[in-house]
N, C-alpha and C positions, 0 to 999 in steps of 0.2 A: 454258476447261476447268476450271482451278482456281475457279473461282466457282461452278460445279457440282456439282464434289466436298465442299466442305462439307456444304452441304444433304444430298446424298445420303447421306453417313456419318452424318448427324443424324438422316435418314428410317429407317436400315435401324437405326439402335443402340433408334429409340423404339419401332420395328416387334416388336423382340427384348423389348423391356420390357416389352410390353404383351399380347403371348404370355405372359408369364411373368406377370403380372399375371392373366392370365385363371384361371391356376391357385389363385393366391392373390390374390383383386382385396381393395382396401381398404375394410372394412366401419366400419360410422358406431361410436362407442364405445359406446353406447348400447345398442346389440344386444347378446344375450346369445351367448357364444362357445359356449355347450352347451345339449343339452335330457339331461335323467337323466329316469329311471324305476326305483323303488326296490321289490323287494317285501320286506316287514317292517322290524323296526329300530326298534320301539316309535312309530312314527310314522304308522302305517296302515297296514294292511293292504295296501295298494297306493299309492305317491307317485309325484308327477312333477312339472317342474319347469323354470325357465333356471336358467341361470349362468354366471358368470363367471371367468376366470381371471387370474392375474397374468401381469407382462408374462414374468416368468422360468419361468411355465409349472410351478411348485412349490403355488402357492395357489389353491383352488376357494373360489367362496363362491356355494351356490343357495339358492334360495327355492324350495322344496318344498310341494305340496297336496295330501293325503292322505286318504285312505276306509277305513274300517276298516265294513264290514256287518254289519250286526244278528247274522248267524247264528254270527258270531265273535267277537262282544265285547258279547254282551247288547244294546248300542243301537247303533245307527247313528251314528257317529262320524264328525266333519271335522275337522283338522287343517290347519293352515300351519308351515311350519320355516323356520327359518335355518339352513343349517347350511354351515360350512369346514373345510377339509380340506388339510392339510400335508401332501405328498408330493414330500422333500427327493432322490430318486432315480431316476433313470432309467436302464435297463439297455437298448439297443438291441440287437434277435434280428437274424437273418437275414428277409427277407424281408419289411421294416417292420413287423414284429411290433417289441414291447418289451413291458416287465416296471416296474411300482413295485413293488418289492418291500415296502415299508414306508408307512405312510397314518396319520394321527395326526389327529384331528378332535373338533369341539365343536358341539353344538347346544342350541337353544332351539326348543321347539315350544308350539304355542296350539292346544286344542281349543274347538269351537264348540259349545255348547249349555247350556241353562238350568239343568242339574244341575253345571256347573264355572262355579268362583267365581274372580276373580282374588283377592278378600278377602275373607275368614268374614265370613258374618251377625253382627248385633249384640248376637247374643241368644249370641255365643261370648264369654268371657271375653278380654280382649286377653293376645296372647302365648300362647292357648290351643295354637294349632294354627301353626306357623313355616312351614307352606306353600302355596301357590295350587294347586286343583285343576288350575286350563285353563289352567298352567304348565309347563312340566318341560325345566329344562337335562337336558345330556345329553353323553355322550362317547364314541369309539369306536377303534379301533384297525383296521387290513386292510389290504388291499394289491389291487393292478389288474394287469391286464393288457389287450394291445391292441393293435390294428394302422392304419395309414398308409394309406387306398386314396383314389383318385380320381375322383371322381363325376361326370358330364355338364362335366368339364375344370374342376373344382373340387377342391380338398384338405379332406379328411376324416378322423375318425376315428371307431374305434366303437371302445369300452373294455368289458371287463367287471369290475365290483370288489366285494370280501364287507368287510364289514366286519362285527367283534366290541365290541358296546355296552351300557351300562348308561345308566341315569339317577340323579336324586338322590336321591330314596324308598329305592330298592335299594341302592345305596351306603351309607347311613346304614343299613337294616338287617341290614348286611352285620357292619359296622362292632359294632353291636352284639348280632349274634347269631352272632358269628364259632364258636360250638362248635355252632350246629345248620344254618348255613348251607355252603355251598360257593361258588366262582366260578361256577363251574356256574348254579347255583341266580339269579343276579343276570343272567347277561350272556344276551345273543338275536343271532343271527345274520341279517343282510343281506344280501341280493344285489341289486345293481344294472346298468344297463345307461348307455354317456355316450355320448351321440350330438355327437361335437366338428364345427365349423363351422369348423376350421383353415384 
């Protein structure tokens, strides 16, 4: 009998672990833990994108691609971004809702086409002009919200986040036209959606 009862305590504890796995089964590292969807935020008109998180669940970092349409920005515009996102707090609701109340982020974005330069023509003076067209760091401030559900016996999330940002151009015009400019006048607001793969 005791040679039986091993096994069995061993079948019914891997039985319980793999239930529990089915909810959160183990993904390769390579996959991206999230997919976003961004509209505005100086990066298109419309982004979308993977990404990934830290293990502590405070640091995003996606690869965003972007469309901004003729009829909203003169040409037809592509972009790709890097952008991370520091989100040092988590406030848990009732009902696996929670709250970041606070989001602190930095981007780099590249637009695609023949009228952006990474470096001025040569017919520019050097030191003319100190910045690339189909460039633009960038930085933003916001905060998320979001909830815990469970999908076809998988763990999930869906976030919603704004975020408030500027880039370098505007920064520096800021900086020196601080008696005609306002914040206002410099920052754009974001909305995004995070489809988490938790």
């Amino acid at each position: 009998m005791k040679k039986y009862l091993l096994p069995l305590l061993l079948l019914i504890s891997m039985q319980g672990f793999a239930q529990e796995a089915g909810l959160n089964p183990r993904r390769k590292w390579y996959l991206p833990d999230h997919l976003k969807l961004q509209f505005a935020g100086n990066i298109g008109f419309l982004s979308g994108g993977p990404g990934y998180v830290s293990r502590n669940r405070t640091l995003e970092t996606d690869l965003l691609f972007g469309f901004l349409p003729q009829k909203f920005g003169g040409d037809a515009l592509v972009t790709t971004t890097l952008k991370t996102t520091y989100s040092p707090w988590r406030i848990q609701l009732k009902n696996d809702y929670y709250i970041r109340p606070f989001s602190l982020g930095a981007y780099m974005s590249y637009t695609f086409g023949p009228q952006f330069d990474t470096k001025w023509p040569s017919y520019y003076p050097s030191g003319y002009y100190w910045w690339a067209t189909s460039i633009r760091p960038g930085a933003y401030i916001g905060g998320k919200a979001g909830r815990n559900v469970v999908l076809n016996n998988r763990r999930r999330s869906l976030e919603f986040y704004y975020e408030l940002g500027t880039y370098d151009l505007l920064i520096v015009s800021y900086v020196q036209n601080k008696g005609f400019l306002k914040l206002s006048d410099i920052t754009s607001l974001s909305l995004g959606l995070k489809f988490g793969f938790d």
